[in-house]
C-alpha positions as CSV (number, residue, x, y, z in Angstrom):
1,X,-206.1,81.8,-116.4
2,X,-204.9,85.1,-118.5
3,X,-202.3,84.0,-121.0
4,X,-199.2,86.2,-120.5
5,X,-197.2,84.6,-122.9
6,X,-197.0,88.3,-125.1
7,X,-195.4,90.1,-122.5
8,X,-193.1,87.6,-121.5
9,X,-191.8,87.5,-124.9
10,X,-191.4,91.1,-125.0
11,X,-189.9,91.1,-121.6
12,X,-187.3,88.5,-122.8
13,X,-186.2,90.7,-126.0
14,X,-185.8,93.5,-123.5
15,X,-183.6,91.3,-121.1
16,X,-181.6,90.2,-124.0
17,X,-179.7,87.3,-124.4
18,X,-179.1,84.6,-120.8
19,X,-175.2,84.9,-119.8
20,X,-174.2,81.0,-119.5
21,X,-174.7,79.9,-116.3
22,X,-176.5,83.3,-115.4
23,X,-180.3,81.4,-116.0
24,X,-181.9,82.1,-112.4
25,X,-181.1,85.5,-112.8
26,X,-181.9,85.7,-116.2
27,X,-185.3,84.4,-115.5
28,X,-186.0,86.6,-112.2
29,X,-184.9,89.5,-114.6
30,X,-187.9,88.7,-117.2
31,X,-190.7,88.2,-114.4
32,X,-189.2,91.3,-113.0
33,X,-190.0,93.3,-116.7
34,X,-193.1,91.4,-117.8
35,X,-194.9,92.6,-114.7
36,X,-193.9,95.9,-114.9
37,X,-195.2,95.8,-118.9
38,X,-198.5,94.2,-117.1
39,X,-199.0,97.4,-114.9
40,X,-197.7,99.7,-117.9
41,X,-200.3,98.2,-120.4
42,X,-202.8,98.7,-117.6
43,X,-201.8,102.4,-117.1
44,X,-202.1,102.4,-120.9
45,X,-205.6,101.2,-121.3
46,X,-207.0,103.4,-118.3
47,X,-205.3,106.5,-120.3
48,X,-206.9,105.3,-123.5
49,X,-210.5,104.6,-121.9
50,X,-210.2,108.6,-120.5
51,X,-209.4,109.7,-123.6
52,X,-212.1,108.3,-125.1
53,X,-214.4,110.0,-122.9
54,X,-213.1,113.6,-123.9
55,X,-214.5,116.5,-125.2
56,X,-211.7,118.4,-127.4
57,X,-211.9,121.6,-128.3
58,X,-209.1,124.1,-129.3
59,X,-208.4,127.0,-127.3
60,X,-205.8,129.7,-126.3
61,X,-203.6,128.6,-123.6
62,X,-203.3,131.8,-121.6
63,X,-201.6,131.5,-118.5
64,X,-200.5,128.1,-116.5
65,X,-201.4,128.5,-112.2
66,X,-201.1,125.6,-109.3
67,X,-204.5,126.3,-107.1
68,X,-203.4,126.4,-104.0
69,X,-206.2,124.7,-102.0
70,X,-205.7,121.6,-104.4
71,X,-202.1,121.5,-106.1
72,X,-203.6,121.1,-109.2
73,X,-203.0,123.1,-111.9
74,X,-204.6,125.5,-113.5
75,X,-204.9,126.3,-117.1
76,X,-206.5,129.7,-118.6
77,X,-208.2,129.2,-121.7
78,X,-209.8,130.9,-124.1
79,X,-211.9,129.2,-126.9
80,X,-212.5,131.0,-130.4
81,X,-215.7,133.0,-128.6
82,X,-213.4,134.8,-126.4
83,X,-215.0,133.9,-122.8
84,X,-212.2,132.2,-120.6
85,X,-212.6,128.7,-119.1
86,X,-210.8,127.2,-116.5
87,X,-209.6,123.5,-116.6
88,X,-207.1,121.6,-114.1
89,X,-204.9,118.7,-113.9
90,X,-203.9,116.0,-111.3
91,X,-202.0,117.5,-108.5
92,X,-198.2,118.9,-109.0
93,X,-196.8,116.2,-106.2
94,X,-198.3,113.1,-109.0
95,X,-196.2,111.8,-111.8
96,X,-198.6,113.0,-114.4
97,X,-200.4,116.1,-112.8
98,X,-196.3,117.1,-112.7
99,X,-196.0,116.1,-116.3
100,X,-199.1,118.0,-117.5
101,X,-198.4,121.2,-115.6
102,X,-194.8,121.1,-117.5
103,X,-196.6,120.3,-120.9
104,X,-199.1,123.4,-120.4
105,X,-195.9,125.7,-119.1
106,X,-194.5,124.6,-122.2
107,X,-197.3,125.3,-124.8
108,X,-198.7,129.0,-122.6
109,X,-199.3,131.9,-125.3
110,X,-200.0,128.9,-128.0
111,X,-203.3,127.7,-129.5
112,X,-203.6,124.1,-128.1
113,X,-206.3,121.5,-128.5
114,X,-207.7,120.5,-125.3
115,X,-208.6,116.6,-124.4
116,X,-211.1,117.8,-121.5
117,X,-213.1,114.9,-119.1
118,X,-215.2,115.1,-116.4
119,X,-214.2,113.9,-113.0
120,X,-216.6,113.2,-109.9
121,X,-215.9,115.8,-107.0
122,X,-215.3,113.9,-103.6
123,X,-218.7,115.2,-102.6
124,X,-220.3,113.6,-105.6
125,X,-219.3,110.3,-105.0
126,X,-220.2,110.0,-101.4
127,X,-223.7,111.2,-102.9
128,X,-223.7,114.6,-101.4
129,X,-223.9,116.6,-104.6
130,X,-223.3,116.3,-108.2
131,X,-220.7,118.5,-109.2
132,X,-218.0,117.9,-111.6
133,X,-214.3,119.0,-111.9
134,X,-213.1,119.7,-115.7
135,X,-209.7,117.8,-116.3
136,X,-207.1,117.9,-118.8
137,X,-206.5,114.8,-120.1
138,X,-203.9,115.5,-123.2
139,X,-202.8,119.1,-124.7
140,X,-201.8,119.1,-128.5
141,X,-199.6,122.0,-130.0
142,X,-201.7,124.3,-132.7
143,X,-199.3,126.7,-133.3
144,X,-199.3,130.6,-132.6
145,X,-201.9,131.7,-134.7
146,X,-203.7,135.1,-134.1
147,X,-206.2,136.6,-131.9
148,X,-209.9,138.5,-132.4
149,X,-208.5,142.3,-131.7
150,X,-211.0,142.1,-128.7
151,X,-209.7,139.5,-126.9
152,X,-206.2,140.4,-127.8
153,X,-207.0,143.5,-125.5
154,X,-208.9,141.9,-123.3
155,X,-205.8,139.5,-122.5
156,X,-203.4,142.8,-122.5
157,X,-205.8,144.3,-119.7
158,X,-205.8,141.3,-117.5
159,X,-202.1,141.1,-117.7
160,X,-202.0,145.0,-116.6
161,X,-204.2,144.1,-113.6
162,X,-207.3,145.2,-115.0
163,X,-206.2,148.6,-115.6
164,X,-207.6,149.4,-119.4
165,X,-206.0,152.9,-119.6
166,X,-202.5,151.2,-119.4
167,X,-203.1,148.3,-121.5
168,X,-204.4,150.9,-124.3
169,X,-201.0,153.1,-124.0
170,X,-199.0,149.9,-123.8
171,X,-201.1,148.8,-127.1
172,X,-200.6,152.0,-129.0
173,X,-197.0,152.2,-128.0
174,X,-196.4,149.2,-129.7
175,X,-197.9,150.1,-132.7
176,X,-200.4,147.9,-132.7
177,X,-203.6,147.6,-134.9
178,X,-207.3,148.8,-133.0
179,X,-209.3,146.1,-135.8
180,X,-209.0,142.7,-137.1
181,X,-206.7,139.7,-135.9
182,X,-203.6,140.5,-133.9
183,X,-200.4,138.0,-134.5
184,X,-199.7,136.2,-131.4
185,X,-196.5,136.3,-131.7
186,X,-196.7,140.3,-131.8
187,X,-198.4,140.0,-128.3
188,X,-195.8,138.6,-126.5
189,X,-193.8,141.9,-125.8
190,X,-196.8,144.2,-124.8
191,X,-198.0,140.9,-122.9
192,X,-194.8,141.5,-120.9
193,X,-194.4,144.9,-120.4
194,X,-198.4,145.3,-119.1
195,X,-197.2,142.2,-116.7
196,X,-194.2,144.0,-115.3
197,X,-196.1,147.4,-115.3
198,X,-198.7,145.9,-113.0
199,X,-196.5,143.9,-110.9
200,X,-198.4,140.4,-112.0
């Protein structure tokens, strides 16, 4: 028999103080708390055992999508090298893919470190292949930072719909340096314009 005696004691500190002659309620009040601190501390320990199975790496959190044949969302990244990756989340209609997608909208055009795991595809479990999906299990804020000058552009040109000839008068326009590591935060604008220019 489990002892429970823990969460009982922390359920009756969150009831407070029994009325007088309120006991029976009082009581049905703490079961009522202690098993919802049961199923919270076992939410808890799942998200703690998936966590400990991550891979983190920091990247820059481009742009935030919901894949429409899944609902899940879809983050852009791109790691120091410069070659985007794709990772999702739990689908929009959960409690936490809902959460995430918010957390990711909240931290796009920011350096972010990446708690990434591996989930089994439906095919893979029912043995029919072996494919995995990569899942965002946490995001951590890194800050702005700055950008390689090439994949500065490279971002610029995807948000002008590929067309480089734009994203270079958009660039120049903005009087921004052709070498070294652009701001972030001097981005944002040409990032905008090459958005609206396109129609993206």
């Amino acid at each position: 028999m489990s002892d429970y005696t823990h969460l009982v004691a922390a359920a009756a500190q969150a009831a407070g103080p029994c009325p007088d002659g309120q006991e029976a309620a009082w009581q049905a009040r703490v079961r009522d708390l202690a098993v919802d601190l049961a199923f919270t501390a076992r939410e808890v320990d799942q998200a703690m055992k998936t966590l400990d199975d991550t891979h983190p790496f920091s990247a820059y959190l481009e742009k935030v999508e919901i894949e429409p044949s899944s609902r899940r969302g879809l983050l852009w990244l791109r790691p120091p090298g410069g070659a985007v990756e794709t990772i999702r989340t739990e689908q929009e209609d959960t409690v936490r893919g809902a959460a995430m997608i918010a957390r990711a909208r909240e931290l796009a055009g920011r350096w972010v470190l990446v708690y990434r795991f591996n989930e089994p595809t439906a095919a893979s479990k029912k043995g029919e292949g072996f494919a995995n999906v990569r899942m965002v299990a946490r995001l951590m804020d890194l800050g702005e930072g700055a950008l390689a000058f090439s994949v500065a552009r490279e971002i610029v040109t995807a948000d002008a719909g590929g067309d480089a000839a734009l994203a270079g008068r958009l660039w120049r326009d903005a009087g921004l340096p052709e070498r070294g590591m652009i701001p972030v935060a001097d981005l944002e604008s040409v990032r905008r314009q090459a958005r609206a220019s396109s129609g993206n």
